[in-house]
C-alpha positions in Angstrom: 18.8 32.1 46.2 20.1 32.8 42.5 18.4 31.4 40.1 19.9 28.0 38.9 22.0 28.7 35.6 21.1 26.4 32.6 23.8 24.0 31.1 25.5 25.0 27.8 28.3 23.9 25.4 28.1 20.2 25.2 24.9 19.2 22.8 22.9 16.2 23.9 22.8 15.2 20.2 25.4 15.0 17.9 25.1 17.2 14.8 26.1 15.5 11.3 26.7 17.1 8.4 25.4 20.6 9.6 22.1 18.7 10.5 20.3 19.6 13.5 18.9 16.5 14.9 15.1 17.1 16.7 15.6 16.3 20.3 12.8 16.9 23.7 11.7 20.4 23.7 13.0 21.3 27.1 16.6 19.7 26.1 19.5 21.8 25.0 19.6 22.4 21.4 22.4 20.2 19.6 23.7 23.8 17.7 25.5 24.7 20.9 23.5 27.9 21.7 22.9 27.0 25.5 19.2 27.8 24.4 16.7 25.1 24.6 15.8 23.1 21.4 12.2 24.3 21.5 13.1 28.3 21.9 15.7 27.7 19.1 15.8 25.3 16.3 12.8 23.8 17.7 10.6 27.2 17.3 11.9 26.9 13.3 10.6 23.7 12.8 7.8 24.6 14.0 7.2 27.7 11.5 8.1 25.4 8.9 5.9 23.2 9.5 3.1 25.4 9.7 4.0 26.6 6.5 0.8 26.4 4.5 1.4 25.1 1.1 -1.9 26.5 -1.1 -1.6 23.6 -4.0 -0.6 20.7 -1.6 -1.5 18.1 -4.6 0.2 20.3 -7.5 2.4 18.2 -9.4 0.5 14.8 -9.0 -1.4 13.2 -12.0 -5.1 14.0 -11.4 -4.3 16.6 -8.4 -8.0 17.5 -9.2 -9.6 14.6 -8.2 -6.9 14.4 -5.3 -8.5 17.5 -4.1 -12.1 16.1 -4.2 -11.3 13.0 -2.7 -10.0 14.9 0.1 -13.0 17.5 0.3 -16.1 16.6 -1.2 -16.3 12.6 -2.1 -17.5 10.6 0.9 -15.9 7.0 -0.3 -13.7 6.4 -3.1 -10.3 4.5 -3.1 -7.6 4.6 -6.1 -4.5 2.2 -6.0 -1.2 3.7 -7.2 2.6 2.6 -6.7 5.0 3.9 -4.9 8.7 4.6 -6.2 11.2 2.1 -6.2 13.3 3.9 -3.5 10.3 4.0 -1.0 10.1 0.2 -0.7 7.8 -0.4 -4.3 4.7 -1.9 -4.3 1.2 -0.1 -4.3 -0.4 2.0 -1.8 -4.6 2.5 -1.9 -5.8 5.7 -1.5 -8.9 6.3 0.4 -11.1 9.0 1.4 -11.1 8.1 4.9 -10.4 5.5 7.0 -11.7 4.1 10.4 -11.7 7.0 13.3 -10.4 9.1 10.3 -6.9 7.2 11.0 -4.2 9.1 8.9 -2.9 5.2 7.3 -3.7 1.7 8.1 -1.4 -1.2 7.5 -3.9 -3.8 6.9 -4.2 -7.1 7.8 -3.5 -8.6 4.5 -0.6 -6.4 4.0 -2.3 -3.6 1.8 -1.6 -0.3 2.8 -4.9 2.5 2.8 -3.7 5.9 3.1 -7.0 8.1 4.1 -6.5 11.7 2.9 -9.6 13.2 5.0 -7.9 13.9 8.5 -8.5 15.9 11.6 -5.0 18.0 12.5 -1.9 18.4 10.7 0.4 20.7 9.0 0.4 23.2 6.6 1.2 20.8 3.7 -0.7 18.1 3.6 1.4 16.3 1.1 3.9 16.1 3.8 1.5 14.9 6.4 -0.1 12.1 4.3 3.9 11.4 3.0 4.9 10.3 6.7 1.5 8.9 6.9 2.2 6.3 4.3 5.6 5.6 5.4 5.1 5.2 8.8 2.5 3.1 8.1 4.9 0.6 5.8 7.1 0.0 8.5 4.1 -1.1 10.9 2.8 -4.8 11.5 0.4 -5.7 9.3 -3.3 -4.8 11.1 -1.7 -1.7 12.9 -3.4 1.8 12.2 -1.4 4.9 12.2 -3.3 6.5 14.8 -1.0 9.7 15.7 -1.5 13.1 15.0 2.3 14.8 15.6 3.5 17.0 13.2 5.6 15.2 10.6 9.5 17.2 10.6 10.9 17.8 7.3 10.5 14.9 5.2 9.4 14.0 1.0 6.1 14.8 -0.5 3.8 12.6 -2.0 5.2 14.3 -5.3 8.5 12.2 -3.7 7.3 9.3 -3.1 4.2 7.9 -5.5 4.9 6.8 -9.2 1.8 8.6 -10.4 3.0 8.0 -14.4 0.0 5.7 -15.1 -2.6 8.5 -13.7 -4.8 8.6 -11.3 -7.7 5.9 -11.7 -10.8 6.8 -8.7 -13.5 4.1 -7.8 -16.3 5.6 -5.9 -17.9 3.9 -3.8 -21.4 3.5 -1.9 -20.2 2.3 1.2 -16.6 2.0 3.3 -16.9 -2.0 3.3 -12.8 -1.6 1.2 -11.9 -0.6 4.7 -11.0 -4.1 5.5 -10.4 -7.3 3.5 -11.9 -9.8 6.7 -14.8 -9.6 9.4 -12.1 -10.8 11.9 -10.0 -7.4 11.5 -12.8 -5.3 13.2 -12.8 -5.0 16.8 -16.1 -3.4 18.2 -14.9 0.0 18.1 -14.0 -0.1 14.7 -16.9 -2.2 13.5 -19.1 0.8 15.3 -17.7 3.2 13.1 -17.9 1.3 9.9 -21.7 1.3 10.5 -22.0 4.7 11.2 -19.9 5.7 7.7 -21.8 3.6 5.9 -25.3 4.9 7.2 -23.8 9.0 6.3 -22.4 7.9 3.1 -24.3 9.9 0.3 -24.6 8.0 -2.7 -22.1 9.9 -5.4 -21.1 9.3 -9.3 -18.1 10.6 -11.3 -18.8 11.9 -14.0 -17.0 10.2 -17.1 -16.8 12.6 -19.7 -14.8 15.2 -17.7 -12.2 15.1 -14.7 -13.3 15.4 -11.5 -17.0 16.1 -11.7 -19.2 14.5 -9.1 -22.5 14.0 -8.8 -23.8 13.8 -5.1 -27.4 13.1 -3.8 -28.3 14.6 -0.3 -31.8 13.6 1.3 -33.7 14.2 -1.6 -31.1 16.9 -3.8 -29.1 16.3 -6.0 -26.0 18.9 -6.9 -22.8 18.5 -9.0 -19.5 19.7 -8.0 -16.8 20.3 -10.6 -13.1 20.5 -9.5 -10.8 23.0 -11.7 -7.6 24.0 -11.8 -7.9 27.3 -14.3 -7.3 30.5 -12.7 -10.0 31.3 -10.5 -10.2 35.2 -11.9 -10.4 34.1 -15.0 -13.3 31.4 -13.9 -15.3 33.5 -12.0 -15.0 36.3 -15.1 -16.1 33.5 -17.0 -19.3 32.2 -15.1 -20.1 36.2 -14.8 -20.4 36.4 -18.9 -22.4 33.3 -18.9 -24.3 34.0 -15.9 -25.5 37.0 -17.1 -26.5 35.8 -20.5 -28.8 32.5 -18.7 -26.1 30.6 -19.6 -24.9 29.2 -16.6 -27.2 26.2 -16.3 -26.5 22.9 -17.3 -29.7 20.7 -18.1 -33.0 22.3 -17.9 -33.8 22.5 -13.9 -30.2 23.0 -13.2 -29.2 26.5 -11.7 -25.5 27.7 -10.6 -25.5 28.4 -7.1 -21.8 29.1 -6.6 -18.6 28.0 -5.8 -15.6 27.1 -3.4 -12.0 27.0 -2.7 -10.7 23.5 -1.7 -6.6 23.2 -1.9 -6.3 26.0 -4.0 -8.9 25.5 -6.6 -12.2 26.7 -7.1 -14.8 24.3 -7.3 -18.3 25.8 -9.2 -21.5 24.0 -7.8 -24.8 23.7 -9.7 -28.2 22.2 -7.6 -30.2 20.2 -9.6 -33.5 18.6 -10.3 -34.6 16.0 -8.1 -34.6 13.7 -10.9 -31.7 14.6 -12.6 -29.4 11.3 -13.0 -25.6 11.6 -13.6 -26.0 10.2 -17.1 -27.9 13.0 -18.3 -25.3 15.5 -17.3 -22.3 13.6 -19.6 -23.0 16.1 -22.7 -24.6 18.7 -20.8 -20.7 19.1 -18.9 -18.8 19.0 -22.0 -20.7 21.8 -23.5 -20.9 24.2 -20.6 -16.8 23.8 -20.7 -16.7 24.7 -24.2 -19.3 27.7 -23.2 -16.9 28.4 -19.8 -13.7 28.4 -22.2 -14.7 30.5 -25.0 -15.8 33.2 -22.2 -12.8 32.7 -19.9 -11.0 33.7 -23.3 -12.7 37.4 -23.9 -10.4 39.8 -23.2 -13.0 43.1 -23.4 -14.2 44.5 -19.9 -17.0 43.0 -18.1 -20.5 45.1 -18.4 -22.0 46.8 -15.8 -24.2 43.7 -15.4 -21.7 41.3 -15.8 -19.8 42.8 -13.1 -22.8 42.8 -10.7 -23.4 39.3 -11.4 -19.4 38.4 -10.6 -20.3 39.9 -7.0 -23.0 38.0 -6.5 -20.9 34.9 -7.2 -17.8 35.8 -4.9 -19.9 37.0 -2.3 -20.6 33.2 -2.0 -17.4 31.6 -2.2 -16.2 29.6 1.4 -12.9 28.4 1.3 -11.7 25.2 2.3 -8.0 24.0 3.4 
C-alpha cells in the first residue's frame, strides 16, 4: 500500500499581513509549504522562544532588586502601574504566589504577578508579560495556573509604567497572598502554611539598592545585587581581598559570589549577631572601597591574581 500523501496548498489559517498565525502542531502550516506547522514555522517559534535573554529585567527601574526578588528574597511584593494601552491600573508584584502560580487575578480585583516560577522561556520578561495579561482578562479569584510557552508578545519593559521606580516591601510571611480567609480553598490554605513556616526572615538594606540581609537557622549572610561589569567586580574584590579588605563589619568575611539574570551578586556570612542596622554605613563604605579599586587600571599582583581564582572558582550561576 503507498503511503498516504499529506495535503498541501490550501492553509487551514489565513495569513494577514505576512503574519503566520500559530495553529495545532500536526496541522498544515498556514505559509503554504505542505509541511506541518510544527516542522516549519512552528520549529521557529520554538527557537525563538527559547532564546535566552541574559538581562531579562534590563531596562526596568530597579532591574536589581527585580533580579533579587526573583532569586534570593523569599516574600516581598511592590505595586507598580501598568501603561495606559495595557488596560491602566496597577499590578502587585510578588515573589511568589500560591503553587508558585505564574499570576493570580484576585478576588478583590488586584492582580499579583509572582516572578519565582517553575518552566518557561528563555526571556522571562516575556513569560511574566503574558503572565500579567492573561491574568487581567481572567474572573476575579482565577489563578493563572499554565505553564505553555508564551509566542511572541511585549515585555514587561512594554507593558509597566516603571517612571516612579521601583518601591520593595519585604515581608515576613505570604499572608498579601490573599485579601480574605474565604479565598483559600484547602489546597491553597496548605500551601500558605507551609511558605510561611520556610520563610526566612530578610531586611533590605536602606542605604544602598538591593542589599538584603537574610537569617538562616542561626546565620546570618548579606547578598548585594550589582549591575557593574562583573570583570571589573571580581578585579575589584581581588585588590581588596587581598589587602583584608573585603570584610564589612568586624566578624563579617567575603565568601563569594553568584550570577542571577546576568549580574553578579557578592555574598558576605556574618556574625550571628550582626543586625541589618549595623551594616547601613559599613555598605556604603565598602562601595566606596569596591569603586575606587574597580577603577585601577595597573595589572593585578601575583597575589591579587591568586586571590581572583579563588573567588571565581566559587561563582554558581543562576537563570
Amino acid at each position: 500500500m503507498g503511503k498516504k500523501q499529506r495535503r498541501t496548498g490550501s492553509a487551514p489559517a489565513a495569513v494577514v499581513d505576512g503574519e503566520i498565525p500559530v495553529v495545532g502542531g500536526r496541522e498544515d502550516c498556514p505559509c503554504g509549504s505542505g509541511k506541518r506547522y510544527k516542522a516549519c514555522h512552528g520549529r521557529a517559534a520554538r527557537i525563538e522562544a527559547m532564546k535566552v535573554v541574559i538581562r531579562p529585567f534590563e531596562g526596568l527601574a530597579g532591574e536589581r532588586d527585580w533580579v533579587a526578588m526573583r532569586e534570593i528574597v523569599p516574600a516581598a511584593t511592590a505595586v507598580v502601574p501598568v501603561k495606559d494601552e495595557f488596560g491602566g491600573g496597577t499590578v502587585t508584584i510578588a515573589t511568589i504566589l500560591p503553587m508558585a502560580w505564574p499570576a493570580l487575578h484576585r478576588a478583590d480585583g488586584e492582580v499579583l504577578l509572582g516572578l519565582q516560577t517553575g518552566g518557561g522561556s528563555g526571556d522571562a520578561s516575556r513569560d511574566l508579560a503574558a503572565a500579567l495579561l492573561k491574568a487581567r482578562e481572567l474572573e476575579p479569584g482565577n489563578p493563572v495556573d499554565d505553564s505553555d510557552l508564551p509566542g511572541p508578545g511585549p515585555r514587561l519593559q512594554d507593558v509597566l509604567d516603571l517612571s516612579g521606580g521601583f518601591d520593595v516591601t519585604v515581608h515576613e510571611g505570604f499572608d498579601f497572598w490573599f485579601a480574605a480567609d474565604n479565598e483559600l480553598t484547602p489546597e491553597v490554605r496548605e500551601s500558605l502554611e507551609q511558605a510561611n513556616g520556610a520563610a526566612v526572615p530578610t531586611k533590605r538594606l536602606k542605604s544602598v539598592d538591593a542589599a538584603y540581609w537574610v537569617q538562616m537557622g542561626a546565620r546570618r549572610h548579606l547578598r548585594w545585587v550589582l549591575t557593574d561589569d562583573e570583570t571589573e567586580v571580581l578585579d575589584g574584590i581581588a585588590r581588596l581581598h587581598a589587602a583584608g579588605e573585603s570584610a564589612l563589619v568586624d566578624g563579617s568575611r567575603y565568601v563569594g559570589s553568584f550570577r542571577a539574570c546576568g549580574l553578579i551578586v557578592p555574598v558576605w556570612d556574618l556574625a550571628d549577631d550582626t543586625e541589618p542596622e549595623e551594616l547601613e554605613k559599613p555598605i556604603v563604605a565598602f562601595g566606596e572601597r569596591l569603586r575606587e579599586a574597580m577603577a585601577r587600571t595597573e595589572p593585578l599582583t601575583a597575589e591579587e591574581r591568586r586571590v581572583r581564582a579563588g573567588v571565581v572558582s566559587r561563582q554558581v550561576t543562576l537563570r
